[in-house]
NUNU-866986 format. One line per 4 residues: number of its first residue (from 1); their letters; for each residue x, y, z of C-alpha. Coordinates in steps of 0.2 Angstrom, whole numbers, plus 5000, padded with zeros to 4 digits. Example, Ala and Ser with C-alpha at 12.3 -4.5 7.8 and 13.67 -1.06 7.14 Angstrom:
% residues 2
1	AS	5062,4978,5039 | 5068,4995,5036;
This chain:
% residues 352
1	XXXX	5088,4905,5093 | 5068,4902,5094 | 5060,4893,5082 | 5045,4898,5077;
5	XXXX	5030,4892,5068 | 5014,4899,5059 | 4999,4899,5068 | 4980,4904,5059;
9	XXXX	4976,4921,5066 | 4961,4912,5075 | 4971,4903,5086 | 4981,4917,5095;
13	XXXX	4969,4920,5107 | 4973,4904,5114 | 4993,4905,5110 | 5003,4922,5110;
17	XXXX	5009,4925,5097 | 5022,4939,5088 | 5008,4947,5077 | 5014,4955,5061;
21	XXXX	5005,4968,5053 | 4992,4966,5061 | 4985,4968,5080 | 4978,4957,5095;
25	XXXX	4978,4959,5114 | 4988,4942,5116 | 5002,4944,5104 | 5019,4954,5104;
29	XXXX	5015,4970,5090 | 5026,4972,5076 | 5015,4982,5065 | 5014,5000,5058;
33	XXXX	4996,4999,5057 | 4989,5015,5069 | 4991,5015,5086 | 4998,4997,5087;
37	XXXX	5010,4997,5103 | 5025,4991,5092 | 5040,4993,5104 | 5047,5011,5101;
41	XXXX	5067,5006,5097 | 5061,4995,5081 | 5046,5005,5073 | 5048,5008,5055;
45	XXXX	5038,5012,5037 | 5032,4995,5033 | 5030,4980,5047 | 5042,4970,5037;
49	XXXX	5058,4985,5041 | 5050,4984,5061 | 5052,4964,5059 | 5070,4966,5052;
53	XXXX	5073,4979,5066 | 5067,4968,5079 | 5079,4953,5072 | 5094,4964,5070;
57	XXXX	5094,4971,5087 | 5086,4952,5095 | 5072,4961,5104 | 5067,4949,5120;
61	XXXX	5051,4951,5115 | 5054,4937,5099 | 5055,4924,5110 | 5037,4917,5105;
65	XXXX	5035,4899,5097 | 5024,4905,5087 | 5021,4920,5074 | 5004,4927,5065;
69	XXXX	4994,4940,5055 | 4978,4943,5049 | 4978,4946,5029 | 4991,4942,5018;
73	XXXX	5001,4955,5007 | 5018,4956,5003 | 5023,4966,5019 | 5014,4955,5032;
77	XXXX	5022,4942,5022 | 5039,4947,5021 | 5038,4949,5041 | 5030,4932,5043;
81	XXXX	5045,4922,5033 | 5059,4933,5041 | 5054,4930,5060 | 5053,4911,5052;
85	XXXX	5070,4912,5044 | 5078,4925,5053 | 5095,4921,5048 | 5092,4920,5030;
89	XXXX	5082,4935,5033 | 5098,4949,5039 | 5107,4941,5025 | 5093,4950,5012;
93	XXXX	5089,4962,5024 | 5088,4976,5010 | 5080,4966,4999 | 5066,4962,5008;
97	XXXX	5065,4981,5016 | 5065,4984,4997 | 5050,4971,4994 | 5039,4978,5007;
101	XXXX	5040,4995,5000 | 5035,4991,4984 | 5022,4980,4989 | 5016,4992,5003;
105	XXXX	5018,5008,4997 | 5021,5004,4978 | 5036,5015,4977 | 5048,5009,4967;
109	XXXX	5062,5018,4965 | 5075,5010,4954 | 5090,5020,4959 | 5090,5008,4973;
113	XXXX	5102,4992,4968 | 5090,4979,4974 | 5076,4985,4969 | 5075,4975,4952;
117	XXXX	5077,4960,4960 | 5065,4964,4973 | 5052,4969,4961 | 5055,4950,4952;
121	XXXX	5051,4941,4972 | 5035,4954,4972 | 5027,4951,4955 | 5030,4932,4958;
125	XXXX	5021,4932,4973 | 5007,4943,4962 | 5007,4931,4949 | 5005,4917,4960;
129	XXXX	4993,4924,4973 | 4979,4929,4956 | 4983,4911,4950 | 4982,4898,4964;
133	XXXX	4971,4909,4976 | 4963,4926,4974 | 4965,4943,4972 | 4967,4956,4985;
137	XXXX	4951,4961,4994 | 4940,4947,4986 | 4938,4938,5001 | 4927,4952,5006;
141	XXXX	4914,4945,4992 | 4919,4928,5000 | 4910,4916,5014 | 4926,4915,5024;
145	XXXX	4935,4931,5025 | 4954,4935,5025 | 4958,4929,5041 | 4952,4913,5037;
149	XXXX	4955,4911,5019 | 4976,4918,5021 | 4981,4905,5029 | 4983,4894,5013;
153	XXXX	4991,4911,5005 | 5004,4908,5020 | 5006,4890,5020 | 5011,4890,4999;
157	XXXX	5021,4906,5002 | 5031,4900,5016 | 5035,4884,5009 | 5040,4892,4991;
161	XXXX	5048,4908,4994 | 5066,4902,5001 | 5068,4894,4983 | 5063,4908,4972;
165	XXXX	5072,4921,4983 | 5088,4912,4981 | 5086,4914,4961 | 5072,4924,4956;
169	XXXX	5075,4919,4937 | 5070,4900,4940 | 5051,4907,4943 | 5051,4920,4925;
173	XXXX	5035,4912,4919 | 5027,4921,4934 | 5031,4937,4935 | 5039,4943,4920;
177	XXXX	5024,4949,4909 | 5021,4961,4926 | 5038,4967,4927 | 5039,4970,4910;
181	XXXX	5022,4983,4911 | 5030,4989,4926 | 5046,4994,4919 | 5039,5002,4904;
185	XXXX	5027,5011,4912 | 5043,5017,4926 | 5049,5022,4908 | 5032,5032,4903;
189	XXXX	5035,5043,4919 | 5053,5050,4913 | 5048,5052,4894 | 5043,5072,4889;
193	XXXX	5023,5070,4889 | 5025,5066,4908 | 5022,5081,4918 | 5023,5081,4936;
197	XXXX	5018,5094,4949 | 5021,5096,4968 | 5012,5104,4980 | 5021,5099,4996;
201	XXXX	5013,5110,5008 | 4995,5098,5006 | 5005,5083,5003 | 5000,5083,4984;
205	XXXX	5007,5077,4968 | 4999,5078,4953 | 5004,5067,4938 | 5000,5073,4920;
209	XXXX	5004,5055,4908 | 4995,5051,4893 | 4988,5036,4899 | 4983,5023,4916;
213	XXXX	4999,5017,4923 | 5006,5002,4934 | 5004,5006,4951 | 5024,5002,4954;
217	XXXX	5028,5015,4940 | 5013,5029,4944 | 5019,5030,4964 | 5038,5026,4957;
221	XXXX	5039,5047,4959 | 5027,5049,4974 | 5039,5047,4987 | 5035,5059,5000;
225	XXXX	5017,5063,4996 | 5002,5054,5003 | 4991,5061,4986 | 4991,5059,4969;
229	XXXX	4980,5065,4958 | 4983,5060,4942 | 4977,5067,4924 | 4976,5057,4908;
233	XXXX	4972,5064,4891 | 4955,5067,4888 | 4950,5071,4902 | 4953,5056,4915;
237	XXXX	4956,5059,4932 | 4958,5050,4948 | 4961,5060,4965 | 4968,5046,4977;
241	XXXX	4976,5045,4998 | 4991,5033,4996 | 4992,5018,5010 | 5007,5029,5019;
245	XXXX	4992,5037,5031 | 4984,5022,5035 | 4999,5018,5045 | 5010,5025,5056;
249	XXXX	5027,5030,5046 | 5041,5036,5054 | 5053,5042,5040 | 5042,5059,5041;
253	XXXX	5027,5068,5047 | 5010,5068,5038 | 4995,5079,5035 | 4980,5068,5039;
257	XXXX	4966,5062,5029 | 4952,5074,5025 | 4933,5069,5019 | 4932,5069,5001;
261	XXXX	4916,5071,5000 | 4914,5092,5001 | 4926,5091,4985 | 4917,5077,4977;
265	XXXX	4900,5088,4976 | 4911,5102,4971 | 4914,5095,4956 | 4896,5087,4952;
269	XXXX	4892,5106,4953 | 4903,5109,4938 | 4902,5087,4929 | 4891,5089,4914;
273	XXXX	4896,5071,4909 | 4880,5059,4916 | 4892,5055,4928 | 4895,5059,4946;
277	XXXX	4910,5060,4958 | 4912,5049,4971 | 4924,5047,4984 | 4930,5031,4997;
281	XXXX	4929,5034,5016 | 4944,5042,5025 | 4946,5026,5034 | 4950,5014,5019;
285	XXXX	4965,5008,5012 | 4967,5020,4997 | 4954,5030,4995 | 4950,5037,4977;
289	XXXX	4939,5050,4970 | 4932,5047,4952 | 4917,5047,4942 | 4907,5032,4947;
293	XXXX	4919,5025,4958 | 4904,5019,4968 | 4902,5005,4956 | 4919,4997,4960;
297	XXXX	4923,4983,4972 | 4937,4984,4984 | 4947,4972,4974 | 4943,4982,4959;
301	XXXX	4949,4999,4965 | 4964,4991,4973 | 4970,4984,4958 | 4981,4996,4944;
305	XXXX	4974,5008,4936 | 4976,4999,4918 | 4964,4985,4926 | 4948,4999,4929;
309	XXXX	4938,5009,4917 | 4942,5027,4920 | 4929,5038,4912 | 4932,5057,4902;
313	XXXX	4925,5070,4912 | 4918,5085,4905 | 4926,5096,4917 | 4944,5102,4909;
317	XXXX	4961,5098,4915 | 4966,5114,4921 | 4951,5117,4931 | 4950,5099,4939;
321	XXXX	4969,5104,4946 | 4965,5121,4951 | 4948,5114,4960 | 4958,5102,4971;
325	XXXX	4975,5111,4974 | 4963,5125,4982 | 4949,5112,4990 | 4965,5104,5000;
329	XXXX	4974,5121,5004 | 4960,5128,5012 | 4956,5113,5020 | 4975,5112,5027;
333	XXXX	4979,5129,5030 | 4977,5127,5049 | 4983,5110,5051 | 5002,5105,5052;
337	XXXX	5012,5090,5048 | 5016,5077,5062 | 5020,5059,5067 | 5007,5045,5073;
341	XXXX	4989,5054,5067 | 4976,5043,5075 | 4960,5037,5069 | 4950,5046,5085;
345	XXXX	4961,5062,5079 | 4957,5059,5060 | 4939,5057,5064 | 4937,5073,5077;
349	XXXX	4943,5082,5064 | 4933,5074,5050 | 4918,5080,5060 | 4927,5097,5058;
């Protein structure tokens, strides 16, 4: 079997490489990101699954010294350590397919046997990442930016994670403050004063709860919807595009992402707060419509829900629902579901 070793993303020009989750002309593509020419027999929701897929069925194409990505998360991470370890990788093949889901997508579903334990590996790596390093997307702020500054994320991560995947439970320290909020808040979504509505014809799901919850328990329900709008007492709201249409999934078809922006001046129309509306660009990770979401940072509006200020509005509930169920259905009506949007598409029909 290949052995492989990490390489800095800068240095794959030079050296080709199997790129996860990520792209570059001289690399081997495993990667849901758009358009990324990942063989077709191994594609899957998150780039760790295609990595997994790719080992289980020892696609010719692995046999590359050397292995690489751009940013580190836990998907991108996941992939990296499996194509390293790739026998102790099919062994936890669930888990990890269970990792990347969570950390991706930030579904977790906790019918799923391992997805306790995969929760643990994640929340450690969290932990760990806010303590030694830095948080998602702050390398934007940064000098060096996440190509360059990851590659210490990888090297820690790499060397650590074969130990604390083998027993979670020596590493509590790390992540069990954020699995306990987690967990509660997965309980917060089954209690009574949860109320949860679907709209699957725009993709929509709005969740009614008393207050912000971790991003593991709010999308815990999502699962087949790329929006959630979500409603917390008096008056709190935040409208926001999940990652799943940033990437290529192939589990279903999506609708794909429309401009905030006619709905955000909509409802400055009808704000009486002091407060405006603002929305992300179509092209960003998670997009989020709020009031004054202008005044967040990326690492900011990535981070949960219970970490950001979310201010009342002074337009009421029902109205804020009614506003963007009928904003999206018009918007839709003459647009169907299917696989593989890209951004070209997304952006012709943008202009739209």
């Amino acid at each position: 079997m290949q052995t492989r070793q990490f390489i800095p993303f800068s240095e794959v020009k030079n050296k080709k490489a199997i790129v996860v989750d990520s792209t570059h002309a001289n690399g081997v593509m495993l990667s849901h990101w758009k358009g990324a020419p990942t063989p077709e027999g191994v594609k899957d929701d998150t780039s760790a699954a295609i990595v997994l897929n790719a080992l289980r069925q020892e696609l010719t194409d692995l046999d590359l010294p050397y292995v690489t990505a751009n940013h580190f998360d836990i998907d991108g991470f996941v992939g990296v350590w499996a194509l390293l370890n790739p026998e102790l990788a099919l062994e936890n093949e669930e888990l990890l397919r269970q990792m990347a889901l969570i950390g991706d997508f930030r579904e977790l579903d906790l019918n799923h046997p391992l997805a306790g334990e995969a929760l643990k590996l994640v929340c450690w790596i969290n932990g760990k990442e806010r303590e030694l390093f830095y948080k998602p997307f702050e390398a934007d702020e940064m000098e060096e930016k996440e190509a360059a500054q990851c590659v210490q994320k990888f090297k820690y991560f790499l060397r650590e994670f074969t130990r604390v995947l083998k027993d979670p439970d020596w590493e509590r320290g790390a992540w069990e403050d954020e699995v306990g909020g987690a967990l509660l808040g997965y309980r917060d979504m089954y209690k009574p004063d949860t109320k949860i509505t679907r709209h699957p014809e725009i993709g929509l799901i709005i969740i009614e709860t008393p207050h912000p919850l971790h991003y593991y328990a709010l999308f815990g329900r999502t699962q087949g919807f790329d929006m959630v709008l979500t409603c917390y007492k008096d008056n709190k709201f935040e409208l926001e595009y999940k990652y799943t249409t940033w990437v290529d999934i192939v589990s279903r078809p999506t609708l794909p992402r429309l401009s905030m922006a006619p709905l955000a001046a909509r409802l400055n129309e009808l704000e009486a707060s002091g407060r405006s509306w603002t929305h992300d660009s179509v092209t960003d990770t998670g997009p989020l419509l709020r009031l004054d979401g202008d005044k967040l940072t990326r690492s900011e509006a990535y981070a949960n829900p219970t970490e950001r200020e979310i201010y009342t509005s002074s337009i009421p509930v029902e109205e804020l629902k009614q506003e963007v169920v009928q904003y999206y259905q018009q918007a839709y009506q003459s647009i169907q579901p299917k696989y593989n949007w890209s951004w070209k598409e997304l952006k012709e029909l943008n202009k739209q």
